[in-house]
C-alpha positions in Angstrom: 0.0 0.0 0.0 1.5 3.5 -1.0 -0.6 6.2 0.7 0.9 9.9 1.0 -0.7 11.4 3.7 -0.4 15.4 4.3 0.8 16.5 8.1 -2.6 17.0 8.8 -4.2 14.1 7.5 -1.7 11.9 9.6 -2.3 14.1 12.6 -6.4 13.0 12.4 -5.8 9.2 12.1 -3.4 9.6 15.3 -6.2 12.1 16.6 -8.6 9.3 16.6 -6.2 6.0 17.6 -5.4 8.5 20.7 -9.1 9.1 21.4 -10.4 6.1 21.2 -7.0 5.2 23.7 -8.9 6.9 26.3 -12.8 7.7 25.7 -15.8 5.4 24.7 -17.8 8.2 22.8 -18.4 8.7 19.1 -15.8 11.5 18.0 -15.6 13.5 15.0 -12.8 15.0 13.0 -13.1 18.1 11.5 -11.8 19.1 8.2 -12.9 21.8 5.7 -14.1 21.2 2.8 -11.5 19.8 0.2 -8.9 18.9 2.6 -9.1 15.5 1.5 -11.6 13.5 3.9 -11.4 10.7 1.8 -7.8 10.2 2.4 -8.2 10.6 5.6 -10.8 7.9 5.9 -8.9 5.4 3.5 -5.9 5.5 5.8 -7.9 5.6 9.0 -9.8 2.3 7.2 -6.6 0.9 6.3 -4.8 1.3 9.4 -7.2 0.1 12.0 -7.7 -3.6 9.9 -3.7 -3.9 9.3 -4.3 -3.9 13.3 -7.6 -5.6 14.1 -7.4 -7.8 10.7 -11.1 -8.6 11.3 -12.5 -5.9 11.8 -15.9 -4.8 9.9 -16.2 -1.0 8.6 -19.1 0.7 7.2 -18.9 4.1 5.4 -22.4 5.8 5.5 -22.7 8.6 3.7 -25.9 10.4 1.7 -24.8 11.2 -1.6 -23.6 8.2 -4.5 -21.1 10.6 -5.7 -19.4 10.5 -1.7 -19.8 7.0 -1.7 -18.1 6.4 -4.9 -15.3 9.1 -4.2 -14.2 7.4 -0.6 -14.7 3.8 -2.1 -12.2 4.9 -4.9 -10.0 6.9 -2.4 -9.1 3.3 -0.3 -8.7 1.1 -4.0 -6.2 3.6 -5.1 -4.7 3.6 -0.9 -5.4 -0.5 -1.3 -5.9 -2.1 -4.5 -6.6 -5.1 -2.9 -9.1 -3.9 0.0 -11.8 -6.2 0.5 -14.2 -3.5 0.3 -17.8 -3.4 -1.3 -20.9 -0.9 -2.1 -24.3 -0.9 -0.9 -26.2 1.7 -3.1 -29.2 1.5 -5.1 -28.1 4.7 -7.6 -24.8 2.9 -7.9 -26.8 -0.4 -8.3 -24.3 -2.8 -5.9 -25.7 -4.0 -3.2 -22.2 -5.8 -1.6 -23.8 -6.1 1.7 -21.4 -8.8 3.1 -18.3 -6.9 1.8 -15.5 -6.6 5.1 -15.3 -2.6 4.0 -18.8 -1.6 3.2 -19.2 1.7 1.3 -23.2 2.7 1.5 -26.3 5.2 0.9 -27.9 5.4 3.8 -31.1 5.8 2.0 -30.1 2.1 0.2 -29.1 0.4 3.6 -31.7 1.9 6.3 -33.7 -0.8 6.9 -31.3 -3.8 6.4 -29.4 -3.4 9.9 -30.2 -7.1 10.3 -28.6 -7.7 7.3 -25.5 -5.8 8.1 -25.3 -8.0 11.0 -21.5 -7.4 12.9 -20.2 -4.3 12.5 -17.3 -3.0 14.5 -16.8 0.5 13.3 -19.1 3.3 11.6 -17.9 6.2 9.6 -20.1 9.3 8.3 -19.5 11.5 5.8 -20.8 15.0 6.0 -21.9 14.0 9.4 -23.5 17.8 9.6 -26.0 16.3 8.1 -27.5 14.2 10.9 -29.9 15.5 13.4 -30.4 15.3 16.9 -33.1 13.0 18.7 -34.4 9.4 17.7 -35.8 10.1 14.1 -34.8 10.0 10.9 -33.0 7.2 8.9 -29.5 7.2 10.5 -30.3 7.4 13.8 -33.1 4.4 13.7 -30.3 2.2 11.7 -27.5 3.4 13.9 -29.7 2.3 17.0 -30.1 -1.4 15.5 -27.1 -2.2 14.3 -25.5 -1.0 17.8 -28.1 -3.3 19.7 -27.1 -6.3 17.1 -23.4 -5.7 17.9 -24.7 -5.7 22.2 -23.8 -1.9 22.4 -20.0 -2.3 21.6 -20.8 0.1 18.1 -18.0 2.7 17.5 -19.0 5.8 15.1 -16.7 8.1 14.1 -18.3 11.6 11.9 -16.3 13.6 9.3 -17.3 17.2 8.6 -16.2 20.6 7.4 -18.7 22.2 9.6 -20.1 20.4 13.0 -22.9 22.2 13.9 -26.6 22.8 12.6 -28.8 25.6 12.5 -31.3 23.6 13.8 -29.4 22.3 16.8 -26.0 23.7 17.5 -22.8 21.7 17.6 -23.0 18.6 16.7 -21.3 17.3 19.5 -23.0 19.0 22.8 -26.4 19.3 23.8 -28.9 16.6 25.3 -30.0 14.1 22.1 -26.5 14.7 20.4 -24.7 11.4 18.6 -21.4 12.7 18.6 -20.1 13.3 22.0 -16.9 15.2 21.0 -14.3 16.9 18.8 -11.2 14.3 18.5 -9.4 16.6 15.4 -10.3 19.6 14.1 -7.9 21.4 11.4 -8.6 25.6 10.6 -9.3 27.0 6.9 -6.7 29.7 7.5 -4.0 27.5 8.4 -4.4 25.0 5.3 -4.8 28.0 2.7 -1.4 29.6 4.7 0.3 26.0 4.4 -0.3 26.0 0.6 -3.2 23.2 0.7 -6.5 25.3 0.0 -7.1 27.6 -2.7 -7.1 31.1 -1.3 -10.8 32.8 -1.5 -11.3 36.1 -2.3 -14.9 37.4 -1.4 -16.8 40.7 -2.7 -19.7 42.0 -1.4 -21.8 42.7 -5.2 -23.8 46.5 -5.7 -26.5 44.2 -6.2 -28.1 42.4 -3.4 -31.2 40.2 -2.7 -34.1 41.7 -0.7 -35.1 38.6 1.7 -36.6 41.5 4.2 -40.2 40.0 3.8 -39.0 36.1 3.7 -40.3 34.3 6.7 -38.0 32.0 8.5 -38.6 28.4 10.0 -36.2 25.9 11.9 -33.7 29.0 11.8 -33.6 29.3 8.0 -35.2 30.7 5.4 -38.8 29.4 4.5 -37.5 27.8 0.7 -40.4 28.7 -1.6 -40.9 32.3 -0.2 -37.5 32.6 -0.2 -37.2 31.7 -4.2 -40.5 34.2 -4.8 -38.5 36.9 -3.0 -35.8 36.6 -5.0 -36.1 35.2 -8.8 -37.1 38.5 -10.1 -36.3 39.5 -13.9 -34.6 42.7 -13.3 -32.4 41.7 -9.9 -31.0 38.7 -12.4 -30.3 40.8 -14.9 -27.8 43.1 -12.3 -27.2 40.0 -10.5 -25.3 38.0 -13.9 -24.2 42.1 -15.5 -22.3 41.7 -12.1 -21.0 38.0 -12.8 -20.3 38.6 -16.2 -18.3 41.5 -15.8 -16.2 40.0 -12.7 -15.9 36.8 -14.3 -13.5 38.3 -17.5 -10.5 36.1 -16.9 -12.2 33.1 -14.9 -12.7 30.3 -16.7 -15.2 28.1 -14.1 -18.5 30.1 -13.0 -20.2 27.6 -10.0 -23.6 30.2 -9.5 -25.9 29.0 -6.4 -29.6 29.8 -6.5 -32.6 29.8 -4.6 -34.6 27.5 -6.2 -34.9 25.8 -9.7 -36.8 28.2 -11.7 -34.3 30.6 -10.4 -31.7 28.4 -11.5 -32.9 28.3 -14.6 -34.0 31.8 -15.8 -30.0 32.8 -14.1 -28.4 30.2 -16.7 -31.0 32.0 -19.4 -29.4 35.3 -18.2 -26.2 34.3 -18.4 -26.1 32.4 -21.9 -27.8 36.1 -23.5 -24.3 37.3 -22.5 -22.7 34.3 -24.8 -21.7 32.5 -21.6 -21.9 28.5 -21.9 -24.3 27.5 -19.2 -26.3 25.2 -17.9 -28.2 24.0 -14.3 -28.2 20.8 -12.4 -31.1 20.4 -10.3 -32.5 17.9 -7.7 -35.0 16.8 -10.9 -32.1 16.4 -13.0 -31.8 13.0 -14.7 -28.3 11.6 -13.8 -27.0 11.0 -17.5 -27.6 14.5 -18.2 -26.4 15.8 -14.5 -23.0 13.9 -15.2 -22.7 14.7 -18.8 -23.1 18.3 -17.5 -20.4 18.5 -14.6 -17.8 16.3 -16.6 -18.4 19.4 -19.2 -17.9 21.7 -16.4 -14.7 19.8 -15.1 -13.3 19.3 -18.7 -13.5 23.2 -19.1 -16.1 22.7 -21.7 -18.9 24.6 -20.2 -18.3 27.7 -18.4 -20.8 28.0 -15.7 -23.7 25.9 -13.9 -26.4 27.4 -12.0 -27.9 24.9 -9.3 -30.5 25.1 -6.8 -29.4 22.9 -3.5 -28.0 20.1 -5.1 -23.8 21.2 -5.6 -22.9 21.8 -1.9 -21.6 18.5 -1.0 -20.0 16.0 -3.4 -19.2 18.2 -5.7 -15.3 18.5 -6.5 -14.2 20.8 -9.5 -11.2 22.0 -8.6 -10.9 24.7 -11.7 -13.7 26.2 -10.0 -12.7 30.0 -9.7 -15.9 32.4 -9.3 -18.6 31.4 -7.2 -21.6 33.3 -7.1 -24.3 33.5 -4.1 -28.1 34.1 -5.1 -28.6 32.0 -2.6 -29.4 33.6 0.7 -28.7 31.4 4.2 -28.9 32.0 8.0 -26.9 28.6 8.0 -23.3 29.4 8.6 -22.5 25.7 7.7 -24.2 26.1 4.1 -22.4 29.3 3.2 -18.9 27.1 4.1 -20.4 24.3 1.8 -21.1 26.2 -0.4 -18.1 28.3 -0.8 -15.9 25.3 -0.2 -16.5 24.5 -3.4 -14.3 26.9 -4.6 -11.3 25.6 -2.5 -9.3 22.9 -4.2 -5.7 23.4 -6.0 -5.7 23.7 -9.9 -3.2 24.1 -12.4 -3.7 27.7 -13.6 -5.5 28.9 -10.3 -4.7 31.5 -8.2 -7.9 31.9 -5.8 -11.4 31.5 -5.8 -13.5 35.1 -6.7 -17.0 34.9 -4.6 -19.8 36.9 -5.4 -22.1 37.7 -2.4 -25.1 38.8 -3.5 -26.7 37.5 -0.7 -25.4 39.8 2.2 -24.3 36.1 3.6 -20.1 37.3 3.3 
């Protein structure tokens, strides 16, 4: 196995063999977004079997694009790794696999199935909230009373806490019980591993003064009616246009997808390549689209809630908020994507016109 670990990457796997040394809880390691999670978890996955050799991982995660980005980050960190994939959109269902890379939305109710598990990882733990409901908390719950409570879960994030809820890891229902690693933006951008960001508040901004609010954020479809108005998209992509002379990769993040859509509209009457991803996107055309966008084929996509996690495009320089959020973990998703090292790339241009900077 050849896996080249970065200082702080190696310093989370230690974090974690030194916290679970001394504590019993369920920790989580913190890393922002494009600090290479995934290698982090292949070497942590790696490491604990070349100790325990049989020990039995499962990597939950949400999205198919996470699952098959961490399931390919061990193969290349262990070609051999007896690991599988549980996932109806990646249609394997390896439930017996030693290393078992899963949708939680595939696996959910086949804790019983599962059967022994010694260790549980989750991606974009964030994600998860607090109290008894909800599909990984009612799986989690069975599969640690088939394995007679000895069930160890370990959460990766770029951003542990909710707007719902807090931190992840205090308060009274919480899963997580503390913070075994955590690594700062600032520091990896000084060190040379993140892509600097460069943010600009816009002259235009989005009037969300009327928008009602509800679980701490933004009520979605009043929020999209306050917004996707002809003449603010019209400033809005004059502004993106004219900022984005010299960038080659436009990410744009809207409130909804008829605002995505008449923003790509805007943008192409400007003789910009563009086009939107949505939740109702068929997955052909969604990855014919981003491998565009990756290639450097298509200049821009517009999406509505469906590009702040699992999303890597590291050529991404100018990202643009239409998007307004009370969630301080969304706007770091979101602006995360604009992160990663390229060839070419100096730093990341984002466009606030959201008042969310």
């Amino acid at each position: 196995m050849s896996l080249s670990l970065r200082p702080y990457q190696r310093a989370a796997i230690d974090a974690l063999y030194d916290y679970f040394a001394g504590n019993t809880g369920n920790p989580l390691v913190v890393i922002p977004t494009a600090g290479g999670k995934s290698v982090v978890i292949a070497g942590f996955i790696r490491e604990a079997i070349a100790a325990y050799a049989d020990t039995r991982v499962l990597m939950l995660t949400h999205q198919r694009e996470l699952i098959s980005q961490n399931f390919q980050a061990l193969l290349r960190a262990w070609p051999e790794a007896p690991a599988g994939i549980y996932s109806a959109g990646l249609s394997r269902r390896d439930i017996r696999a030693q290393i078992l890379f899963a949708g939680i939305q595939s696996i959910h109710r086949h804790a019983f199935q599962v059967q022994r598990c010694d260790l549980v990882l989750i991606d974009e733990a964030h994600l998860l909230g607090r109290g008894d409901s909800g599909m990984y908390r009612s799986f989690l719950a069975q599969l640690n009373e088939i394995n007679a409570g000895l069930l160890k879960v370990v959460g990766f994030t770029a951003t542990p806490y909710r707007l719902d809820s807090g931190l992840l890891h205090e308060g009274k229902d919480r899963l997580f019980t503390d913070i075994a690693y955590e690594v700062p933006v600032l520091e990896m951008i000084q060190q040379g591993y993140l892509s600097p960001v460069i943010p600009k508040l816009t002259t235009t901004q989005l009037d969300v003064g009327g928008v009602g609010t509800r679980g701490g954020e933004f009520i979605a479809k009043d929020l999209e009616a306050a917004v996707d108005r002809d003449e603010v998209t019209q400033a809005a992509v004059a502004e993106i246009v004219q900022h984005g002379e010299g960038r080659g990769s436009w990410l744009v993040f809207c409130s909804g997808v008829a605002h995505a859509r008449h923003v790509r509209d805007a943008i192409r009457e400007h003789g910009i390549s563009a086009e939107t991803v949505t939740g109702d996107t068929p997955a052909p055309e969604r990855d014919g689209i981003l491998a565009a966008f990756k290639a450097g084929r298509l200049r821009c996509v517009t999406n509505a809630n469906v590009l702040t996690t699992g999303f890597d495009a590291p050529g991404t320089d100018l990202i643009a908020l239409l998007r307004p959020t009370k969630s301080v973990g969304l706007y770091v998703q979101m602006v995360g994507r604009g992160t990663r090292l390229a060839e070419g790339k100096d730093d990341c241009l984002v466009l606030d016109f959201a008042g969310n900077t």
